[in-house]
N, C-alpha and C positions, 0 to 999 in steps of 0.2 A: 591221466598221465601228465609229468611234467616235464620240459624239458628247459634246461639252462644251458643258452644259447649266448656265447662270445661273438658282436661284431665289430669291423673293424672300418671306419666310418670317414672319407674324406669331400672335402669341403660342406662343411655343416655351419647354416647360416644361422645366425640369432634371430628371434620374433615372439611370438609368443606375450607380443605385449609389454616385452619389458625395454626397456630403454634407459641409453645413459646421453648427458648430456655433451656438445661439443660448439668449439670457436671454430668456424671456417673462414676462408678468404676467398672474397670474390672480385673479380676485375669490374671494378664504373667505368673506367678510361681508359685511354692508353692509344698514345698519338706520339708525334715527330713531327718536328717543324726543322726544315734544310732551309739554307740560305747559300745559294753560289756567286761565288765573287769572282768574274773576270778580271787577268790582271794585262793590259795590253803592254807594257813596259817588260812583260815577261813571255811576248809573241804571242798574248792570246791563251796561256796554259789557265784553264779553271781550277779553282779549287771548293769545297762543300764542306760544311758546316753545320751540323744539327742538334736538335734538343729534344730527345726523348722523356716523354712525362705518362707515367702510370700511377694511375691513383686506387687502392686498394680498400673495401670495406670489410671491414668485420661483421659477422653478426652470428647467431645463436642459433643451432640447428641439433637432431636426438639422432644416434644410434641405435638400431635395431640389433637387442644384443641377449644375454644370456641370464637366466635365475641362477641366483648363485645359492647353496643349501649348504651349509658346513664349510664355506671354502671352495665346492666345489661346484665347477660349470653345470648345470642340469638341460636335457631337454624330455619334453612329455613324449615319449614312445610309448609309452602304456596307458591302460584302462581302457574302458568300452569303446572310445573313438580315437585314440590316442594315433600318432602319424604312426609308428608302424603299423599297428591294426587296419589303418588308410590305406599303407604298404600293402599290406598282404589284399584288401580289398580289389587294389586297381590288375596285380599281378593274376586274382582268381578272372576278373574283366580279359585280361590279358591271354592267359592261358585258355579260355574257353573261345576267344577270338582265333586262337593259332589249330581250334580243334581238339587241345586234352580230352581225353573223355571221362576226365576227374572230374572233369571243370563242362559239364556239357549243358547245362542248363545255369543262366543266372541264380534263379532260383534257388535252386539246389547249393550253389555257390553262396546263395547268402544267409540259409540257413547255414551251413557250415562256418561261416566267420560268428556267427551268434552266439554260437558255442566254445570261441577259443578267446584267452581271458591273457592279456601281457600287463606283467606286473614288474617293478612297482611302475606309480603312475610317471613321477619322475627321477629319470633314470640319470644316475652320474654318469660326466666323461671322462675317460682317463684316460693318461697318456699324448694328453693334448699338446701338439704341435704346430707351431707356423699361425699364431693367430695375427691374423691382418683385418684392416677395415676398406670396405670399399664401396663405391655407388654402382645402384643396380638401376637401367633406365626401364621406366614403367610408364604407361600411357591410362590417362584419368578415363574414368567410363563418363560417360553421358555422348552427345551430340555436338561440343565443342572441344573434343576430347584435346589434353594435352599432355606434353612428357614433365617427366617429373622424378630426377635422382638421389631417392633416399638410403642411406647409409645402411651398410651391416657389419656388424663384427661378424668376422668367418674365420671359423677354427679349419687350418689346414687337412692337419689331420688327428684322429681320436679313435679310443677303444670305447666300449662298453658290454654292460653284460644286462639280459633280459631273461626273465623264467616266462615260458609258456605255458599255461595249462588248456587241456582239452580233453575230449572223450578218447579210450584207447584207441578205437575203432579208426579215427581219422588219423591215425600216426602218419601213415604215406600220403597223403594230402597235406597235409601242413609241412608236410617235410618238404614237398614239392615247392608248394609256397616259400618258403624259405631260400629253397634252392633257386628261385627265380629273381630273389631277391635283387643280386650282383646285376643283372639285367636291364634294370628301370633306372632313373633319376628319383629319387623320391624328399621326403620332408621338407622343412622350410625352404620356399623359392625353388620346389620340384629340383635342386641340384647337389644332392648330397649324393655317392656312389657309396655302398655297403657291398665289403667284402663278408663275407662267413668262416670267423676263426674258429670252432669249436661248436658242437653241440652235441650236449650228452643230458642224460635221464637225472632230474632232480630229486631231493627225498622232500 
């Protein structure tokens, strides 16, 4: 069975390795120097005086941004590991956590994704709206660990369309899966929200 599935997609971050480049501005300085001048011929009234000095650097930094194929933004929601496929993995985790009894053994839960195929591998965005750039704060691994604010292009919001295929037999499972979708944070930087416009039987 297949099923061609419309979703409706907001805040959806760039990654995937690709990158653009960018000038930013950073502060090295940024002082005041005041000087008060008593004037006793005027009773003593003070008056203040000062020089503000900022001094700015430029330098070279990348965006974490989007494959473009035709013109058009793409992100990999499909093939064998593809972030939906990841999607529906964490939601079967999910669902089997809250008790489903679709969902009652991992096991069981990961044959069933073994068998469900999202195509193509990447997938246009349409209908993109609101795209902004912005830093996300992340903290380095090791034992000195530190923060570290790198750049994403983030499309506000976006359409897309994915064909599923699977065995008949699991139509209500995957449809559930699906239906869980709305629920999670999922794809790049786990902060994308997926509504479900549409799903109907493809040929």
């Amino acid at each position: 069975m297949k099923w061609r599935v419309s979703l409706g997609l907001n805040d959806v971050y760039g990654g995937d390795g690709y990158t653009r480049p960018i000038t930013v501005e950073s502060k090295k300085l940024d002082r005041k120097k005041t000087r008060k001048v008593t004037a006793h011929n005027m009773g003593g009234l003070a008056a203040e005086s000062g020089i503000s000095e900022e001094k700015l650097e430029e330098k070279e930094d990348v965006v974490h941004t989007f494959r473009e194929i035709d013109g058009h933004r793409v992100l990999r929601l499909g093939g064998s590991h593809g972030k939906l496929w990841g999607a529906f993995k964490e939601a079967a985790e999910q669902l089997q956590t809250m008790g489903d009894e679709d969902f009652a053994t991992l096991t069981g839960s990961r044959r069933l994704l073994g068998t469900v195929q999202v195509m193509p591998v990447w997938v246009p965005l349409g209908g993109v709206e609101e795209v902004r750039t912005e830093q996300l704060p992340q903290k380095t691994n090791g034992m000195h660990a530190s923060m570290f604010f790198p750049y994403y292009d983030v499309i506000g919001k976006a359409t897309c369309e994915v064909v599923i295929a699977f065995p008949d037999a699991l139509g209500p499972k995957v449809k559930k899966l699906i239906g869980h979708l709305p629920s999670m944070s999922v794809f790049n930087k786990r902060r994308t929200i997926v509504t479900v416009v549409s799903i109907e039987e493809a040929i």
